[in-house]
C-alpha positions in Angstrom: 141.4 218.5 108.3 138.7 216.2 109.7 136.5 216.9 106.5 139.5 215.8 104.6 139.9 213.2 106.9 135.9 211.9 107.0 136.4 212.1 102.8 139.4 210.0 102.7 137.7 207.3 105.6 134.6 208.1 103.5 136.6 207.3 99.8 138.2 204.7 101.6 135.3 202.4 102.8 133.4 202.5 99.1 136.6 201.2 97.6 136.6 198.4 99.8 133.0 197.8 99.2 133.3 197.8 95.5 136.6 195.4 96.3 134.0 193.0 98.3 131.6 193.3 95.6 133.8 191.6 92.9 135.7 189.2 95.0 132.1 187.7 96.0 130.9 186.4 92.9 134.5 184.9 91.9 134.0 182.6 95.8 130.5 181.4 93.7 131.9 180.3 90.7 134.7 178.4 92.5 132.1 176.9 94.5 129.9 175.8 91.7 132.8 174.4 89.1 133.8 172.3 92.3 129.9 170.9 92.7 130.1 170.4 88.9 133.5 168.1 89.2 132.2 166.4 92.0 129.2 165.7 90.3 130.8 164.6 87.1 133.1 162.5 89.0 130.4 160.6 91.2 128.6 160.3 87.8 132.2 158.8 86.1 132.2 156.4 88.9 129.0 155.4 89.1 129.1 154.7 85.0 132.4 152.7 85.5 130.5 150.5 88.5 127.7 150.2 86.6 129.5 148.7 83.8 131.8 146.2 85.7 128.7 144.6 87.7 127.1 144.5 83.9 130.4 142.6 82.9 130.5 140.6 86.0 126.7 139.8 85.9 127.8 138.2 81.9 130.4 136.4 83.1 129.3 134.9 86.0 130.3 130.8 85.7 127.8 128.4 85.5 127.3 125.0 87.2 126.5 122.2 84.6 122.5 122.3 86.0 122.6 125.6 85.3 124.1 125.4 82.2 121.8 122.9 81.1 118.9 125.0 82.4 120.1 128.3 79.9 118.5 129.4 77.1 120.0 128.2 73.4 121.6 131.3 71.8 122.2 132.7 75.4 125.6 133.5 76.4 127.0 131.2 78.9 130.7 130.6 81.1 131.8 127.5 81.8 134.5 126.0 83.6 136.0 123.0 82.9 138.2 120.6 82.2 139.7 119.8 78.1 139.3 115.9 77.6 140.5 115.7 74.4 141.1 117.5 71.0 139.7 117.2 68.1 140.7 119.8 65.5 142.6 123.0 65.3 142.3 125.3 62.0 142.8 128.8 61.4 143.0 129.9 65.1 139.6 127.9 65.6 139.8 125.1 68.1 137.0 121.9 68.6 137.6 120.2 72.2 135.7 117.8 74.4 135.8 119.1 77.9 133.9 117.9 81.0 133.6 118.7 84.9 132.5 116.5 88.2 129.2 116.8 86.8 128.7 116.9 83.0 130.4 117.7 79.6 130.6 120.2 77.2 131.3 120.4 74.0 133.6 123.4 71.9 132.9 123.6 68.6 135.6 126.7 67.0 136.7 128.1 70.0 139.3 131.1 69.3 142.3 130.0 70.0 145.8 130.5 68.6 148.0 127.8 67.6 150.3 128.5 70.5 147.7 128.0 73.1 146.2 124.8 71.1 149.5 123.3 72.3 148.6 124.2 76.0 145.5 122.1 75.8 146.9 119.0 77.0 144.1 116.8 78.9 143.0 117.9 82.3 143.6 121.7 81.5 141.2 124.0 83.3 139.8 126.3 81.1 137.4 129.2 81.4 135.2 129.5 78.6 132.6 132.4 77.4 130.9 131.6 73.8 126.7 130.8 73.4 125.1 127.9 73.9 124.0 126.3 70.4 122.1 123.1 69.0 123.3 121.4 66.3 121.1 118.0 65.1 120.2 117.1 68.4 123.9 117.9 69.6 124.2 120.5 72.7 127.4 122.5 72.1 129.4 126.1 73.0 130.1 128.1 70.1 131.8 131.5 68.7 133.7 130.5 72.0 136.5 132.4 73.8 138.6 131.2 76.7 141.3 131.5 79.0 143.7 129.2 80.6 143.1 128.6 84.7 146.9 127.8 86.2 145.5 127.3 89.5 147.2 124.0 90.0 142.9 122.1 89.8 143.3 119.3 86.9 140.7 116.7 85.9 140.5 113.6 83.8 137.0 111.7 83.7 136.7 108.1 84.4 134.7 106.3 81.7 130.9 106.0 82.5 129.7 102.6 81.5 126.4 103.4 79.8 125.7 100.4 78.0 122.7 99.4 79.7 121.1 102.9 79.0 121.7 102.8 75.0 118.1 103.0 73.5 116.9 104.9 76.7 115.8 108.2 77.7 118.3 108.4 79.8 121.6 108.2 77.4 121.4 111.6 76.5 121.8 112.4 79.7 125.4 112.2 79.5 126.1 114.2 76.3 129.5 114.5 75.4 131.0 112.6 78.5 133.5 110.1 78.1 131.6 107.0 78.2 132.1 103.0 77.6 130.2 100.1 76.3 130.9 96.6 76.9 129.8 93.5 75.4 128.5 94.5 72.3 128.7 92.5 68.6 129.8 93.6 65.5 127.6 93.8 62.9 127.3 94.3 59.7 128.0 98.2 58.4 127.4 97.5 54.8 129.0 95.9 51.7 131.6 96.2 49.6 131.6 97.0 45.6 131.3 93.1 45.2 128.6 92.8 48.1 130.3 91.3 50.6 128.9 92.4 54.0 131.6 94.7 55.9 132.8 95.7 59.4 133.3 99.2 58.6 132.7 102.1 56.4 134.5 104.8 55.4 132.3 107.9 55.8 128.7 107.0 56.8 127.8 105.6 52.5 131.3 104.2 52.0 132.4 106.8 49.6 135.7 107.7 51.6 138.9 106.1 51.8 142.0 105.2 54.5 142.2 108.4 56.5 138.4 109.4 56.6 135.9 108.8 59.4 135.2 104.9 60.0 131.1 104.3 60.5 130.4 100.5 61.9 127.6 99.4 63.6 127.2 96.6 66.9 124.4 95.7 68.6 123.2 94.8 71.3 120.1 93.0 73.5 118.9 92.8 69.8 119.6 96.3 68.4 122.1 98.0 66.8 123.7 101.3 67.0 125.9 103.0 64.7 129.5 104.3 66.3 131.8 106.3 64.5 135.4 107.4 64.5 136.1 111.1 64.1 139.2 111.2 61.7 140.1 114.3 63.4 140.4 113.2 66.6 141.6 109.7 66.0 143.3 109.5 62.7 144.3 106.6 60.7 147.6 106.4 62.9 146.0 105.4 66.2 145.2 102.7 67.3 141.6 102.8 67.3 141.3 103.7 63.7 143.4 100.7 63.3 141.6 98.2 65.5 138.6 99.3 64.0 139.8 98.5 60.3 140.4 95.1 61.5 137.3 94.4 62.7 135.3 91.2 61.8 131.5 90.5 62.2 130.6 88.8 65.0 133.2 89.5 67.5 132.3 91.1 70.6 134.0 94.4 71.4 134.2 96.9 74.2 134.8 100.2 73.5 135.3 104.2 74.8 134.3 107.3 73.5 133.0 110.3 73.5 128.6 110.6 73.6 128.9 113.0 70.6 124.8 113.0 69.0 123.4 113.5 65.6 120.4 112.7 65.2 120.6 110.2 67.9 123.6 108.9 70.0 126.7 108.8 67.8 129.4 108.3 70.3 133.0 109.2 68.8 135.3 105.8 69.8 138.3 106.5 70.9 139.4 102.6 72.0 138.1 99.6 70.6 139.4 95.9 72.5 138.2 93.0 71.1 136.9 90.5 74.0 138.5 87.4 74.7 
């Protein structure tokens, strides 16, 4: 009987040994699956952190210096402040913003025709597109951007720059809302019996009522060449009409926006004749 016993004790310890032996390696592969996870997790978040600072880091919103300072072609974020508009076509949207500190130009910003109607003037806006140069004219292009309801508007005074035309210094204030005071008509070409004109339509005359208005006024002895941008004012306001009715000689004051092509080519948006 104890033989049988020591045999069964005997049978009874090398089943529980052979019982160990495959539990064991099943504890290992638990173990290692869970390292795995763990690791493929960390490596998940890490990815997902690495990409949001790498989206933050793109978006991060520039001061006017700064933006100034950038790279053309480089992408930039503005915020600011919509002015005025000046075209929307085929979800594409041009608008003169500006901030405390400068202006900015958005030349075919996406936006739907919806959200054009949104852009009334002192709107904050965010806006991501890439700084782009266009005839000596600093703009944001292939522009995207998103309305900031935060309650913040903004509408610019005008900044008198008449005693900077002809300066370095104008182009300083690119694209701001500007004024000029004092300055005389003169003459912006002549009509198809050559009589001098006030005013052009289109820069050679070839356009009609409706198309931009070119007209030149001087100045301390020089003249400058001003335009009204159809699109922004057309041939209903009443700058494209006071503008029309011009006559050489008078002296005008006038707003605008310092739009440049090869050279200052400020887009009028009021024209008074002085008194």
């Amino acid at each position: 009987m104890k033989k049988l016993s020591v045999l069964a004790m005997t049978m009874a310890l090398s089943m529980a040994a052979v019982g160990c032996a495959k539990t064991a390696p099943a504890t290992e592969t638990t173990a290692a699956e869970t390292t795995a996870a763990e690791t493929t997790a960390e490596e998940t978040t890490t990815a997902e952190e690495t990409t949001e600072a790498a989206d933050s880091e793109a978006k991060e919103v520039l001061s006017y210096d700064e933006y100034v300072a950038a790279d053309l072609d480089s992408e930039v974020t503005v915020e600011t402040y919509v002015q005025a508009k000046q075209s929307w076509w085929e979800d594409k949207a041009t608008v003169y913003t500006q901030d405390q500190d400068g202006a900015y130009f958005v030349y075919n910003m996406a936006c739907s025709e919806a959200d054009y109607e949104l852009l009334t003037p002192g709107t904050k806006i965010l806006v991501t597109g890439y700084k782009s140069e266009w005839s000596g004219e600093v703009e944001i292009i292939d522009a995207t951007f998103q309305i900031e309801d935060d309650g913040d508007t903004f509408i610019a005074e005008p900044l008198d720059v008449t005693e900077m035309l002809g300066s370095d210094e104008l182009i300083d204030h690119q694209n701001q809302l500007v004024s000029f005071k004092g300055m005389t008509v003169e003459a912006a070409g002549k009509d198809a019996d050559g009589k001098d004109v006030a005013f052009l339509y289109n820069w050679d005359g070839s356009g009609s009522d409706g198309d931009d208005l070119y007209f030149n006024v001087s100045y301390n002895g020089e003249t400058y060449t001003f335009t009204v941008e159809s699109y922004l004012c057309d041939n209903s306001t009443d700058v494209y009409k006071a503008v029309t009715s011009l006559e050489i000689g008078q002296t005008v004051d006038m707003e605008g926006f310092l739009y440049w092509y090869e050279g200052a080519n400020p887009h009028i948006t009021s024209v008074k004749v002085a008194e």
